[in-house]
FIROSE-991022 format. One record per residue (C-alpha): residue number from 1; residue in one letter; x negated, y, z negated. Coordinates in steps of 0.5 Angstrom, whole numbers, plus 500, padded with zeros to 3 digits. Example, Ala and Ser with C-alpha at 12.3 -4.5 7.8 and 13.67 -1.06 7.14 Angstrom:
residues 2
{1; A; {475; 491; 484}}
{2; S; {473; 498; 486}}
end
This chain:
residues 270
{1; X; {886; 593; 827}}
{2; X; {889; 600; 826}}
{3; X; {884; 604; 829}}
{4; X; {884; 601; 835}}
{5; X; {887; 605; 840}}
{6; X; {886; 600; 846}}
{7; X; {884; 593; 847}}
{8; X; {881; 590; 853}}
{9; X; {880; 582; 853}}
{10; X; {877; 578; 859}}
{11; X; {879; 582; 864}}
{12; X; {877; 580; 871}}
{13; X; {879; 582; 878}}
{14; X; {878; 578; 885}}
{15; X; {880; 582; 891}}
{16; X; {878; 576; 896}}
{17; X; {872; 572; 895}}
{18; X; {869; 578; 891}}
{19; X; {870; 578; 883}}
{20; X; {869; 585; 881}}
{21; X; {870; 585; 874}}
{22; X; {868; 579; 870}}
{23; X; {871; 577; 863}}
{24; X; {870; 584; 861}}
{25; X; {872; 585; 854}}
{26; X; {872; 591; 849}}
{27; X; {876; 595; 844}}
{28; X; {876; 602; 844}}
{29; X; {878; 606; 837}}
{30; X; {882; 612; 836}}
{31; X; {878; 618; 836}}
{32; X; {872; 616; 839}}
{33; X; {868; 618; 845}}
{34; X; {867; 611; 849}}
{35; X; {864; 611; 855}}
{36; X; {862; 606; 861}}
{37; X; {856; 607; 864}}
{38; X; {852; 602; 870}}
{39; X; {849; 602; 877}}
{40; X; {853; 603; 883}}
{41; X; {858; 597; 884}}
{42; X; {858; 595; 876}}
{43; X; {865; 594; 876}}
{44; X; {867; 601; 871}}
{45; X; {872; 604; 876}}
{46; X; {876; 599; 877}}
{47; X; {876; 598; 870}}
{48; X; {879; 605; 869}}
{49; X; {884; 602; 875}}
{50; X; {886; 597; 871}}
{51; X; {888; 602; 864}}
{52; X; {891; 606; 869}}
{53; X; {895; 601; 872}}
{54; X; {893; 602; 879}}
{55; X; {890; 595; 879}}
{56; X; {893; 588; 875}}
{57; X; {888; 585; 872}}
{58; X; {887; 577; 875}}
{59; X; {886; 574; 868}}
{60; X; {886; 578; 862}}
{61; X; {890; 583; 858}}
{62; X; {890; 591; 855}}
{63; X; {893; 592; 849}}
{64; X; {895; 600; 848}}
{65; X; {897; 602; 841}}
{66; X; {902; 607; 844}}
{67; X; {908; 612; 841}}
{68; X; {912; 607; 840}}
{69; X; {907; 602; 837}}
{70; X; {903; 595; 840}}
{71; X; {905; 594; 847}}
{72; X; {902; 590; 852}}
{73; X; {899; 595; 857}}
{74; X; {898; 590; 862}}
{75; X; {906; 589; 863}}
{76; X; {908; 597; 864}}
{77; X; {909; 600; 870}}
{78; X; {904; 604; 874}}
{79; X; {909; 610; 873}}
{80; X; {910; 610; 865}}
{81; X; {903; 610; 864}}
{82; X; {902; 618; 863}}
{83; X; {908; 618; 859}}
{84; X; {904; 612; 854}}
{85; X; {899; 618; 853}}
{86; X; {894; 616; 857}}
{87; X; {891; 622; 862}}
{88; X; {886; 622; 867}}
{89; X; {881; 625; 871}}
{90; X; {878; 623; 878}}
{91; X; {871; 622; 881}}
{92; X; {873; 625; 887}}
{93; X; {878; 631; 885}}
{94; X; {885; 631; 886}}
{95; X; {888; 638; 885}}
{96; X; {894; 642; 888}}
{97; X; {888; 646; 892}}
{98; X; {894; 651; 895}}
{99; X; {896; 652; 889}}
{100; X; {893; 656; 882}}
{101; X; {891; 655; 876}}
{102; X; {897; 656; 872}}
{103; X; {902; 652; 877}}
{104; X; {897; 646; 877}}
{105; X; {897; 646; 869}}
{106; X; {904; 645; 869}}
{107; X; {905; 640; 873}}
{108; X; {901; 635; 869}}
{109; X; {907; 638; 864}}
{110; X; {912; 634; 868}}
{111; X; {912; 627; 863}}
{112; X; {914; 631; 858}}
{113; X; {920; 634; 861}}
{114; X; {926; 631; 857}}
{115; X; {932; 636; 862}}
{116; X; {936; 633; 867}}
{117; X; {936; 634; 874}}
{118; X; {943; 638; 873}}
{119; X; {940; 642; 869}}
{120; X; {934; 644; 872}}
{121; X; {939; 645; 877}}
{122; X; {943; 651; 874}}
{123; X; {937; 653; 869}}
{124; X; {941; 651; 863}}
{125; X; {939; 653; 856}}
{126; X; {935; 646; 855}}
{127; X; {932; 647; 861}}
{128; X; {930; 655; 861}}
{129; X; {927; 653; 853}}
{130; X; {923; 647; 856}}
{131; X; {920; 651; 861}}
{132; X; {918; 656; 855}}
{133; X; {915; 650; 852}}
{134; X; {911; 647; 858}}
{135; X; {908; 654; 860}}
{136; X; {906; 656; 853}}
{137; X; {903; 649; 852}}
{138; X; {899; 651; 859}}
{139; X; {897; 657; 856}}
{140; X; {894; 653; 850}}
{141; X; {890; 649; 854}}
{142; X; {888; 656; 859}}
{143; X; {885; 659; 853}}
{144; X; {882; 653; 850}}
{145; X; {878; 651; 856}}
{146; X; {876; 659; 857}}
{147; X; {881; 658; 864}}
{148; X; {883; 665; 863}}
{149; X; {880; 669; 869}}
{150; X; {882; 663; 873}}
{151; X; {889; 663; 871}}
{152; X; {891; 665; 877}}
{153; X; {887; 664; 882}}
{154; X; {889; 658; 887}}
{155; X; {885; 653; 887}}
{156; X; {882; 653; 894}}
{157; X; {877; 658; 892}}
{158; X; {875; 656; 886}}
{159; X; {868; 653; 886}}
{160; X; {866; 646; 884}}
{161; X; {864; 647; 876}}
{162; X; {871; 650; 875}}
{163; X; {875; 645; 879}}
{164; X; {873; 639; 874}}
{165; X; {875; 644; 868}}
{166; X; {882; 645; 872}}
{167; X; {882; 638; 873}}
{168; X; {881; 637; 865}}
{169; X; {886; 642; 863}}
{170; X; {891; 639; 867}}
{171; X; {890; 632; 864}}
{172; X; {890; 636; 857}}
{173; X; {897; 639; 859}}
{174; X; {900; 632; 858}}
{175; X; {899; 632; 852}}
{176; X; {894; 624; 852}}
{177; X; {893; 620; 845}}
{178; X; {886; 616; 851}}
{179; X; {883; 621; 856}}
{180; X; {880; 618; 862}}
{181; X; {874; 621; 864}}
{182; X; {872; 619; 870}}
{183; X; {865; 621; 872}}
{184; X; {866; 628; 869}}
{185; X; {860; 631; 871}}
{186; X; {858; 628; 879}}
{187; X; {857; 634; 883}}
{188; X; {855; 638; 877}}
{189; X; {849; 642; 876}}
{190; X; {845; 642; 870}}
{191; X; {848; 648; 867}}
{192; X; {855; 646; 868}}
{193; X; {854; 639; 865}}
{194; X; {851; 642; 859}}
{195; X; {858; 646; 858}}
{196; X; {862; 639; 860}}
{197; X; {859; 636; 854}}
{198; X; {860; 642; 850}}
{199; X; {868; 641; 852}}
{200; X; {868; 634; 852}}
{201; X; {866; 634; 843}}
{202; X; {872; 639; 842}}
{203; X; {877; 635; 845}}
{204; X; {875; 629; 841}}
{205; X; {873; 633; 835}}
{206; X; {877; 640; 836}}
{207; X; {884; 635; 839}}
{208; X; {883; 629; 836}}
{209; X; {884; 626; 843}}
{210; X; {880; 619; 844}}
{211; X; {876; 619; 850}}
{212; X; {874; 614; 855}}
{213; X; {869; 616; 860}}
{214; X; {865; 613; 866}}
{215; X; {858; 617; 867}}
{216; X; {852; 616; 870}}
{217; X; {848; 623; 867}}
{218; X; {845; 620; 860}}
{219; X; {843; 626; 858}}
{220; X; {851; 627; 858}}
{221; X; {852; 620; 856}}
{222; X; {847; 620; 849}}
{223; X; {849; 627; 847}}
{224; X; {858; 625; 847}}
{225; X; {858; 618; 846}}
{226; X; {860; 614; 839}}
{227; X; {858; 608; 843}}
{228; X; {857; 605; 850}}
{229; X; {859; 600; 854}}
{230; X; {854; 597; 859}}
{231; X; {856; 594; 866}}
{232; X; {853; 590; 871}}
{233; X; {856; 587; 878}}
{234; X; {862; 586; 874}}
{235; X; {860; 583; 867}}
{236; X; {858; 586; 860}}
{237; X; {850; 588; 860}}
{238; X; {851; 591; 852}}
{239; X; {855; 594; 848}}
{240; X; {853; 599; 842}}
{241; X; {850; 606; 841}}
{242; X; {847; 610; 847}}
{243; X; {841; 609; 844}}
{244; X; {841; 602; 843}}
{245; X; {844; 601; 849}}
{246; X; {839; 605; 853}}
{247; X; {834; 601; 849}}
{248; X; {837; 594; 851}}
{249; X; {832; 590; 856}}
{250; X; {838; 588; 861}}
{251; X; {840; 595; 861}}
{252; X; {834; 597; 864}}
{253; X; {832; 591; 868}}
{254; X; {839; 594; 871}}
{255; X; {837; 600; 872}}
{256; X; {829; 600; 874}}
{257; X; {827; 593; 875}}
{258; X; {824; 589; 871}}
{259; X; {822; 590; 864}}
{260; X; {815; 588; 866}}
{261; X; {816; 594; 871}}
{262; X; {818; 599; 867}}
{263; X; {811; 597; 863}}
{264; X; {807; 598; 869}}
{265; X; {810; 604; 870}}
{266; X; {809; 607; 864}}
{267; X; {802; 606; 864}}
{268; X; {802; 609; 871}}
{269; X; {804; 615; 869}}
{270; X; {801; 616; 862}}
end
């Protein structure tokens, strides 16, 4: 279909004896907010891996609809995805700590560099005009993202909140047609959280961009999402709206025991 942007059919992962992922299947639409969600272990990282191409799936295929059309992703190397379109934030953050904002930002402009090394070298005109394209792009993001004050701060003093939103920004500098966001708000307090979902509706509505995300808070969940992939121990638990998902009993069961015991609980407390 035409918006489809991406394409997972029966992916699965063996490292070892350990079957990480199983059969996992699901189509992500241009423009949209897709997200993963399942307990500790449920399999979705590793499928963030396997789009970033970090792993090789086992069995399965991604299909990515990428500047140049179709392409099966699955058979691209590592290095090509960013310049396919697809940016990625991490868990775990991954910054250039002694370095500032503004440095950081360009760095993620370098898979669109078009110069040659030579030019680089002696700062032609090409070179000089790609520099002024790349900060201007940096600027952009600076500004959509309220990053002014932190321009050029270094990142090592920066607090945890804002880290996250450089990390965004950064990924934003490449320019991405799919957004991986990869637990966007660990490590986030209420407030910063509610500013994360505030960020996340304007690069979908403001941008255009599609975004694939991995979250635990459902509360950021339900209030970005279109629809909503559940994982549990590898496998597709449900798929369908953050309402519908929540509602599914092998959702629940997953999350909080049986549904006998989320009853029970229930009536405890009422």
């Amino acid at each position: 279909m035409n918006d489809v942007l991406l394409s997972a059919q029966n992916l699965s992962v063996r490292f070892g004896g350990v079957l990480a992922v199983n059969q996992v299947s699901f189509e992500v639409k241009q423009g949209e907010v897709f997200t993963l969600i399942g307990p500790n272990g449920a399999g979705k990282t590793t499928v963030f891996n396997l789009i970033s191409r970090i792993y090789t799936p086992t069995t399965g295929t991604i299909d990515y609809l990428g500047p140049q059309g179709l392409l099966r992703l699955t058979e691209q190397p590592p290095q090509s995805v960013a310049a396919l379109g697809i940016a990625r934030t991490f868990q775990n953050i991954e910054l250039f700590e002694h370095a500032t904002v503004l440095h950081n930002l360009l760095i993620g402009r370098h898979t669109q560099r078009q110069t040659r090394l030579w030019q680089d070298l002696f700062f032609t005109p090409t070179a000089r005009a790609a520099e002024l394209k790349a900060r201007e792009k940096a600027e952009q993001v600076i500004e959509f993202l309220d990053l002014q004050h932190y321009r050029d701060a270094m990142v090592a003093g920066l607090p945890y909140g804002v880290r996250k939103v450089v990390e965004m920004a950064r990924a934003l500098c490449t320019e991405p047609k799919l957004l991986l966001l990869d637990e966007p708000s660990s490590g986030l307090n209420v407030e910063e959280t509610e500013g994360m979902a505030f960020w996340i509706q304007d690069i979908q509505s403001e941008l255009g961009i599609t975004v694939l995300m991995v979250e635990h808070d459902m509360t950021l969940v339900s209030k970005v999402s279109d629809r909503v992939l559940a994982m549990n121990q590898g496998e597709v638990l449900a798929m369908g709206t953050p309402r519908e998902v929540q509602n599914d009993p092998g959702v629940i069961e997953a999350y909080l025991g049986s549904v006998d015991d989320v009853s029970s609980l229930r009536r405890q407390a009422a």
